[in-house]
Each structure stands twice: as structure tokens, then as C-alpha cells.
C-alpha positions in Angstrom: 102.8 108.2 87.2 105.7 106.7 88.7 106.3 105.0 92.2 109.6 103.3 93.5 108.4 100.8 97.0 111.6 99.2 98.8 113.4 98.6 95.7 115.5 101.4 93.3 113.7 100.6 90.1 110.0 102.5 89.7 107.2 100.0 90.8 105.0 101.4 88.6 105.8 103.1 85.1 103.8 104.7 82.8 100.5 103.2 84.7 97.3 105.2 83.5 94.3 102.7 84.9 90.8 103.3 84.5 88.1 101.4 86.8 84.2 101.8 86.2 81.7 100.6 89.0 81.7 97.5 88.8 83.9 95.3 91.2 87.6 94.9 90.4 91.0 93.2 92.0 94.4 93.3 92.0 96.4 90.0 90.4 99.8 89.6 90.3 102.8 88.0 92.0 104.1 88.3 95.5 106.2 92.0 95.8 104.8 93.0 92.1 102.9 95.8 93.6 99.4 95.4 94.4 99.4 96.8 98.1 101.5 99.5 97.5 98.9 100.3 94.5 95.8 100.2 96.9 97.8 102.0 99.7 98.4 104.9 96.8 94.9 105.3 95.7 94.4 105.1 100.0 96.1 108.3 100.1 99.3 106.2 102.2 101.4 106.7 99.9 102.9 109.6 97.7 103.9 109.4 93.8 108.1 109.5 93.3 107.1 111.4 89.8 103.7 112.6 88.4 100.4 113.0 89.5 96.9 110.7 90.5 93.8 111.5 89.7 90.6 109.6 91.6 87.1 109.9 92.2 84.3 108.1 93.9 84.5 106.0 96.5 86.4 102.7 97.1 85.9 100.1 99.8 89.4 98.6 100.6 89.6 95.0 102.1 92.9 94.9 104.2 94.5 91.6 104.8 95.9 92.2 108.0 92.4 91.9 109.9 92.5 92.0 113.9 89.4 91.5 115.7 88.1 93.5 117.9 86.1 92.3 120.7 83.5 95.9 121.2 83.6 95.8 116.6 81.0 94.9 114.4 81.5 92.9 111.4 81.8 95.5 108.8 85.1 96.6 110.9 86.3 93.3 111.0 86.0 92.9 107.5 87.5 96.8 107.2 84.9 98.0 104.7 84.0 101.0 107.0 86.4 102.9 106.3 85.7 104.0 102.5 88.2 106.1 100.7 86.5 109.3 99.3 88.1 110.9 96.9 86.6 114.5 95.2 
């Protein structure tokens, strides 16, 4: 699979991960790609050239968290919101 973000050249190339149940994170330097990798197994974004394949369920922990005074914690922490995949 291949996805260009904000600049020209592909973020991605040739990426084929695999993740099993237990936990996992993204490393990596600021603008290498790690949101824009969640935000595509979120459904956000769309491949620039070939195809995605997920299953399961992942819990996605945003950074951007705004409190909500009527929310419970799980919102706040932005777990609810689980990404189903078939």
C-alpha cells in the first residue's frame, strides 16, 4: 500500500504490517507518519495506491482530548469509540 500526507513523496511504501492481540504503538519521529497511519486503519483516510486489509477491533487513543463537562472518563480518554473492522 502506498499513501502520500502533505508532502509529494509516498508516506508509506511497500508497508505490509501485521499486529496480533496483544498491545502495540506507534514510534517514530515528528511528521514520519504515525497519525496519518492510525487515521488510515480509522477509516479517515484513503490509500493513494493499493488496498488495506483489517479485522478486529482497535481502541484508538487520540491526542487532541477535550473535556467534556456531561462525559465520562472513557470519552475523555477517547476509547469509546472502537474501530470495527469486518
Amino acid at each position: 500500500m502506498d499513501l502520500s500526507s502533505f508532502t509529494p513523496a509516498p508516506r508509506f511504501k511497500n508497508l505490509n504490517p501485521t499486529f496480533g492481540a496483544e498491545r502495540a504503538g506507534t514510534i517514530g519521529r515528528n511528521g514520519s507518519g504515525k497519525s496519518t497511519l492510525l487515521r488510515l486503519i480509522a477509516g479517515e483516510l484513503r490509500l493513494t495506491f493499493g488496498s488495506f486489509q483489517a479485522t478486529g477491533t482497535l481502541p484508538i487513543m487520540r491526542q487532541d482530548v477535550t473535556a467534556r463537562p456531561q462525559g465520562t472518563i472513557a470519552d475523555l480518554l477517547g476509547v469509546v469509540g472502537l474501530v470495527e473492522v469486518d
